[in-house]
N, C-alpha and C positions, 0 to 999 in steps of 0.2 A: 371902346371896343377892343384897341390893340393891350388896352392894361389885361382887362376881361382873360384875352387869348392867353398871356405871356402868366398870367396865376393859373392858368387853367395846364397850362404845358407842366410845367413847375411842377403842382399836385402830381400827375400823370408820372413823371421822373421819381417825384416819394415813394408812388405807391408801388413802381416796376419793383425800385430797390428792398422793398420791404419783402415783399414776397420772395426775392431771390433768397434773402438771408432767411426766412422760414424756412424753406425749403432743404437750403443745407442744413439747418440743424437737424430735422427729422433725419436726414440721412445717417448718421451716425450710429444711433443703438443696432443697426444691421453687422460692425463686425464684430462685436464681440461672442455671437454665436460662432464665427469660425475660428477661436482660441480655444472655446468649449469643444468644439468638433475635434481639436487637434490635441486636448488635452486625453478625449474618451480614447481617442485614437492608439497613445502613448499607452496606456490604461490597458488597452484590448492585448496590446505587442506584450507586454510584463507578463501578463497572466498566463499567454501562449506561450513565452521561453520558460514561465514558472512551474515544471512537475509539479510541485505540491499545490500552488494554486487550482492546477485541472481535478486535484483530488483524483486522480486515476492513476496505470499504468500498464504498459504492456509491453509485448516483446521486446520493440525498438525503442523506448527510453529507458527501460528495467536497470539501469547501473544506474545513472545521472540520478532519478528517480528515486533510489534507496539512499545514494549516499546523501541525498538534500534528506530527505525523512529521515536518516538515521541522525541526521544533525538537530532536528527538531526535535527528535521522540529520545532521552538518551535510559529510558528504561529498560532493564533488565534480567525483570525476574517476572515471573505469569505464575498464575495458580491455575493447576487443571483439577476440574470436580465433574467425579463421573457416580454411577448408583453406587459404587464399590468403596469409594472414598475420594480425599482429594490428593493431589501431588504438586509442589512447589517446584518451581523450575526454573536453574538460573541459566540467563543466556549472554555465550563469550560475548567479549566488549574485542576481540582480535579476529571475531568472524561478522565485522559490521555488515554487508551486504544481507546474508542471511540472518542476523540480529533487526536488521531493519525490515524485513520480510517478513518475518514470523509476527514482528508487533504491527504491522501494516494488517498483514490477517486478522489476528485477533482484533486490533481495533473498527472494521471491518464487517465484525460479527461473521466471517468466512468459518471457522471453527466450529462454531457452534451448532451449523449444519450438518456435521458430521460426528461421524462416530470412529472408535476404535476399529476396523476391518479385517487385520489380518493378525492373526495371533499363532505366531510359533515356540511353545514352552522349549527354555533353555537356549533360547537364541533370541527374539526380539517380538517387542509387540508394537505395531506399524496402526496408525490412525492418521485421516485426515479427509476420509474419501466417506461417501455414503450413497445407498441408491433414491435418495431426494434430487426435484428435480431444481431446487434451489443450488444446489450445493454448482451441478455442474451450469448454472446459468451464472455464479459469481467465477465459477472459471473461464468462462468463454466472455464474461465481462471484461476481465486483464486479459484476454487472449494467451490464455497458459503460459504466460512468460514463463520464463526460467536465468536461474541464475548462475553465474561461473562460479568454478571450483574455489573454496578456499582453504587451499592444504597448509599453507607456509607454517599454520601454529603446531602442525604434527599432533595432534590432536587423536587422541587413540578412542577403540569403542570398547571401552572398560563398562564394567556392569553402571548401569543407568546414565549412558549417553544418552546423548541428544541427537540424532543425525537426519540428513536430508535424503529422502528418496533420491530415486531416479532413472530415466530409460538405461537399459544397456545395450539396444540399437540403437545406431547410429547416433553416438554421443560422442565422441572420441574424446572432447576437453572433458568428458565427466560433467557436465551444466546440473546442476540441482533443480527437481522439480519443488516448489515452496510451497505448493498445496500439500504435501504428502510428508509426512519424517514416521520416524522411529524410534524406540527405546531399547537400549539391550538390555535382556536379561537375562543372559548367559552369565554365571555368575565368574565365572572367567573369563568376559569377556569373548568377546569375536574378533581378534587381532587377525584374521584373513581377512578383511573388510577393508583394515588400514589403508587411506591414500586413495580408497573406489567414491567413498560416502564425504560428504563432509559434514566432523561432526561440530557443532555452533551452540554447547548446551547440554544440562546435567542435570539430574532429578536430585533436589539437594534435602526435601522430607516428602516421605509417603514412598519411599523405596514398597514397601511392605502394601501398598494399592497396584503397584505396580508386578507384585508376582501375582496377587487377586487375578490380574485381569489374565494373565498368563495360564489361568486354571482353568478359566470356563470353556464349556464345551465347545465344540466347534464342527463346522461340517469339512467335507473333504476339499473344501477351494480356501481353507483353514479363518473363514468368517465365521465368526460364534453364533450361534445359534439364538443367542438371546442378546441381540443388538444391547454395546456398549457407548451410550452418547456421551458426546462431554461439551464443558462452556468453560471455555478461557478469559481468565483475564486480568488484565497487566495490572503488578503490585508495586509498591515503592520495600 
């Protein structure tokens, strides 16, 4: 009987210890979900410091924002095609904020919402606004940013500049609205302008679409009467 007891205890001791070592080994596959966890984590941080990752932009990143997109994007010429013909357009590589803006728009499809608007022969024809109600939902999408002035290239508004709108309340740095610009087509130029606009860009073919549109009629808030649309798009 005492043999009987002392195999029977014995067994009893195998079986504790077997179990305990099963038991820790299930335990393990449970951390390597919290390396996963910490990797998505790392992941989520990058995309939030990363403007171009959010694909957006607005007031408060609008510099950071451009200058990472202008580093991505380094194209510089857009084709605009309207019913009257089309015009080739190169844009300065010394006004990258606004070189970055412009091709952010058009890539964007913001452009293409809109039409030519305001048309003054011998001085300028201004497009980028339309009364669609697309147009002003992709502005209140980037919440109107605006961009700082870039004078330093001195940059003048000779016939078929390129220039940025913008408020003249309460602007005092001059900040450029990037929904909105201009062409001159003053054929001397508008050098009273100098240093107010910044200009970022030159109509370099299709000057000759560009007085077209200077011709059509217009009403007295000098919108043309027969809606001028255009579609931008970035060329190599």
């Amino acid at each position: 009987m005492n043999f009987k007891l002392f195999f029977s205890l014995i067994l009893l001791i195998v079986l504790i210890f077997s179990c305990k070592k099963e038991t820790t080994t299930k335990s393990l596959p449970e951390n390597p979900p919290k390396k996963q966890e910490k990797m998505n984590t790392e992941a989520q941080t990058n995309k939030k410091d990363n403007p171009i990752a959010l694909d957006t932009i607005n007031h408060k990143n609008a510099v950071d924002f451009l200058i990472a997109y202008g580093k991505l994007h380094k194209e510089n010429k857009v084709r605009i095609k309207t019913r009257l013909g089309d015009m080739i357009v190169k844009l300065y590589d010394d006004t990258p904020l606004h070189r970055a803006s412009f091709l952010f728009l058009v890539n964007v499809g913001y452009f293409n919402t809109t039409c030519f608007h305001r048309v003054v022969p011998n001085f300028i024809v201004q497009g980028g606004n339309s009364e669609s109600y697309k147009t002003m939902s992709i502005k209140n999408k980037y919440e109107n940013y605006t961009i700082p002035p870039e004078f330093r290239n001195h940059r003048k508004h000779k016939f078929g500049a390129l220039a940025a709108a913008r408020d003249w309340e309460n602007n005092i740095s001059k900040k450029s609205d990037p929904f909105e610009f201009y062409f001159i087509q003053a054929k001397n130029g508008a050098h009273h302008i100098d240093g107010e606009h910044t200009v970022f860009g030159e109509i370099i073919k299709g000057t000759n679409v560009l007085n077209k549109i200077a011709k059509v009629k217009t009403g007295r808030d000098e919108w043309p009467l027969e809606d001028v649309y255009m579609e931008i798009e970035v060329i190599k």
